[in-house]
N, C-alpha and C positions, 0 to 999 in steps of 0.2 A: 504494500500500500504506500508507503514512504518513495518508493521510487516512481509512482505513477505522481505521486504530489510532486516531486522533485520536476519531472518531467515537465510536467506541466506549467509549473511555474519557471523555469529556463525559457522555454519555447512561448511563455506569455511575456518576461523581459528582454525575449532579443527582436516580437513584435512591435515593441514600446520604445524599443534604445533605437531599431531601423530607421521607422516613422517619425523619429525627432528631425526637425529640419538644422539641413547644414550650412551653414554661410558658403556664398556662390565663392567667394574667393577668400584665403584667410584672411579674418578682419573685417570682412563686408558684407554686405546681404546683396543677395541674386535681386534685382527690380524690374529685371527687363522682359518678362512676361508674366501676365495674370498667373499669379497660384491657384487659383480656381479649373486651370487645366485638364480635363477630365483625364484620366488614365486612357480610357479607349482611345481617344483623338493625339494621346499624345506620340510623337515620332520615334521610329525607333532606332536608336543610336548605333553607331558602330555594327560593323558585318555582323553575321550567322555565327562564332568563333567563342567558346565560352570565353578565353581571356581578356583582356582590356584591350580590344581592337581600336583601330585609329578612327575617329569619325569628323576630325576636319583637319586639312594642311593650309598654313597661310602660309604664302613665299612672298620676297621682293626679290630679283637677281640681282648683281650689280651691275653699274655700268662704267665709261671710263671718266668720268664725271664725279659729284659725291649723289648718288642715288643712296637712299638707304637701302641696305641688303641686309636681310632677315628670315628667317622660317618658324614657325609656330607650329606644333602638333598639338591633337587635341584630343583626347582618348574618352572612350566609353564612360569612362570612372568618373571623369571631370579632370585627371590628373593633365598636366601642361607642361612643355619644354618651348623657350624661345632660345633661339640660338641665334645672335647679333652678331653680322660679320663685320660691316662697315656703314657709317655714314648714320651711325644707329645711337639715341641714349645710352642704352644698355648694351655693352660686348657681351659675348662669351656665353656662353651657358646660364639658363634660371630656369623657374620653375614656379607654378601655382596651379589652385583649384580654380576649375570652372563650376559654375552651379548649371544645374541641372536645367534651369529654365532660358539659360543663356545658350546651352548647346538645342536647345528645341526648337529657342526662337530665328537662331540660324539656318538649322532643317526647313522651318514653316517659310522663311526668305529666302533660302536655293527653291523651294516647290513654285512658292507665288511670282519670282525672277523668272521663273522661265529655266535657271540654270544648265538643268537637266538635257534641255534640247538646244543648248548653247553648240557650237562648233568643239571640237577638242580641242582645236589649235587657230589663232589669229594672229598670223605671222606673217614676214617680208622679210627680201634679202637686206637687214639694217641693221650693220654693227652695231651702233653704240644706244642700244636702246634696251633699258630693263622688262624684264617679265613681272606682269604678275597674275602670280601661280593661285590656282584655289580647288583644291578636292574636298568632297564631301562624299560622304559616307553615311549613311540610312537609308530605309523604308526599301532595303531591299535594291538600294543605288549604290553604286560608287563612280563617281565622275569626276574627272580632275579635265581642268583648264587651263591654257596655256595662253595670257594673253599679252601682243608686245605693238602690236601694228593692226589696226581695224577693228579695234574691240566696241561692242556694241554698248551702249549708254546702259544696258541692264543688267551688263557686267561689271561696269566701272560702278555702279550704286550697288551689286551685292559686297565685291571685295571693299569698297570705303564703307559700308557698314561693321562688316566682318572684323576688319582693322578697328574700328569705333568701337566695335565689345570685347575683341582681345588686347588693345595695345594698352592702354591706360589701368590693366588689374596690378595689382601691386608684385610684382617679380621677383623672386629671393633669387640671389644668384645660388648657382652650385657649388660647393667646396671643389677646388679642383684637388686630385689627390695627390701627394709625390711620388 
């Protein structure tokens, strides 16, 4: 009898500890879509893969210029890597959470963008011009984008959005190790 009580009280405190909400990024609260988001309508992140698969890439390339160059991953979990190569605040390796509501609001803006049936590639024969790169990953997609020359206005407002909810989270760098 004592291990059916044990039971049961374990599996009624790890429904109770899950459900507590997490701040979208350490130190701050997710605001950028309604919490009232019903489970069924919500997107669903990252590939078919039990582990923490990747569900968005934000790149800038460089150029011969100071363009800023950067990459951003964004995993299932919420977990974050920006890696700043140049021309960028931040160098080198960092790290943060995403909330939960910021990676769905970007899924719900690659659907209503159009994204999806964007080109894969919008390019020219043109040195000195940076890319920018945007994959996303849910609902059963994954499409990455390649854009440097001809990019159409409903690419340049998903990636400057995209940019607007990951560049400004608070970044801890990585300990580099010796």
């Amino acid at each position: 009898m004592e291990m059916k009580t044990l039971s049961a009280l374990l599996i009624a405190g790890s429904v109770f500890a899950c459900s507590s909400q997490r701040p979208a990024v350490e130190g701050t609260a997710d605001t950028t879509a309604p919490a009232s988001t019903p489970a069924a309508q919500a997107p669903v992140l990252g590939g078919p893969g039990k582990a923490d698969s990747l569900v968005i890439t934000l790149q800038r390339t460089p150029c011969f210029g100071t363009c800023p160059a950067y990459m951003i991953n964004v995993y299932r979990s919420g977990y974050a890597t920006y890696e700043g190569h140049s021309h960028v605040e931040r160098e080198g390796l960092h790290r943060a959470w995403i909330g939960p509501d910021t990676l769905q609001r970007i899924l719900k803006d690659a659907e209503s963008s159009g994204f999806y049936q964007f080109e894969d590639r919008y390019d020219r024969d043109v040195t000195d011009l940076p890319s920018a790169i945007l994959r996303v990953v849910g609902n059963g997609k994954d499409k990455r984008v390649v854009g440097r020359v001809g990019v159409p206005a409903a690419y340049k407002a998903l990636f400057a959005r995209v940019e607007e909810l990951l560049l400004p989270i608070p970044w801890k760098p990585v300990p580099v190790e010796p």
